[in-house]
C-alpha positions as CSV (number, residue, x, y, z in Angstrom):
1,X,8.9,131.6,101.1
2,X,8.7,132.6,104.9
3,X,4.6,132.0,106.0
4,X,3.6,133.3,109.1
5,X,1.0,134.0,111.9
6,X,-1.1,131.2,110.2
7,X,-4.4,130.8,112.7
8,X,-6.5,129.3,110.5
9,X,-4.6,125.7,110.0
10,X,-7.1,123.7,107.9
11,X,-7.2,126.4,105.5
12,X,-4.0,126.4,104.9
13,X,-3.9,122.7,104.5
14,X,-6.6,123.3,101.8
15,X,-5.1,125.7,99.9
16,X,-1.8,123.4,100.3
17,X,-4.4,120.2,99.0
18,X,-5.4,122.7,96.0
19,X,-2.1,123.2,94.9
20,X,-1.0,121.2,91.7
21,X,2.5,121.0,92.4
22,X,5.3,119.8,95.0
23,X,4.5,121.8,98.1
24,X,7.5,121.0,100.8
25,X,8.0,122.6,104.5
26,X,11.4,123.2,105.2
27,X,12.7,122.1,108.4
28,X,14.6,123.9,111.0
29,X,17.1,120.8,110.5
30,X,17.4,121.2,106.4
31,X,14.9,118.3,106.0
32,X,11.8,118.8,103.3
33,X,8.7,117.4,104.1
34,X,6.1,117.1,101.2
35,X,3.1,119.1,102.3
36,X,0.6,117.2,100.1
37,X,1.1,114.2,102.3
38,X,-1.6,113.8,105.1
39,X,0.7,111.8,107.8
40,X,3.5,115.1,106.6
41,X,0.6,117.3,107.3
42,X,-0.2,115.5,111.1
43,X,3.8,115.0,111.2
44,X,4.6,119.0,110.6
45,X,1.2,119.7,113.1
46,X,2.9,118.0,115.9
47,X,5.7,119.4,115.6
48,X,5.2,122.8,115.0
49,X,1.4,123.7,115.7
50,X,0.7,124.9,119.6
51,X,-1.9,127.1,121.4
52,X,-4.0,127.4,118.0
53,X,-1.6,129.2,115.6
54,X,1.8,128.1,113.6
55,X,4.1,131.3,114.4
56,X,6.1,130.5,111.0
57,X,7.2,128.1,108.3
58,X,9.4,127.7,105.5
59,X,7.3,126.9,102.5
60,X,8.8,125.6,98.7
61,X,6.1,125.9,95.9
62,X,7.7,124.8,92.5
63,X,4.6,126.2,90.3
64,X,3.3,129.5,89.8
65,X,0.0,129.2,90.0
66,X,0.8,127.4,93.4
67,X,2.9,130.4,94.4
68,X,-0.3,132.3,93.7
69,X,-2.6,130.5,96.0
70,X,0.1,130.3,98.9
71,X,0.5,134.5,98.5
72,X,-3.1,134.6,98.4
73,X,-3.8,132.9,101.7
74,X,-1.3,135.1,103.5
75,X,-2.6,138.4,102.4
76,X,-6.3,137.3,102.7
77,X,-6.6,134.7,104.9
């Protein structure tokens, strides 16, 4: 799934942290980072996050309930 205009970053780490399953970004290369992993989390930060907001990212959630929580976060914030 295609996330975007995320502004409030360590929210969407926590939702990411509450997840149960395999959360992965997608890189612009192919390459899948495990979200759950704090140094992927400062990793994908570094290379993605500037002036306050992450314009988009590809996300893979394997479970449901995960999907949930991610769809959640973008329609509510």
């Amino acid at each position: 799934m295609k996330v975007q205009n995320i502004t409030n970053v360590e929210k969407f780490f926590e939702v990411v942290d509450s997840c149960e399953g395999k959360v992965e970004l997608v890189t612009g290369e192919g390459d899948r980072l495990n979200l759950k992993s704090k140094l992927s989390q400062y990793v994908s930060l570094a290379n993605i996050f500037s002036n306050g907001e992450i314009p988009e990212l590809e996300v893979v959630a394997y479970e449901p309930d995960d999907i949930k929580k991610l769809v959640n976060f973008m329609m509510q914030g």
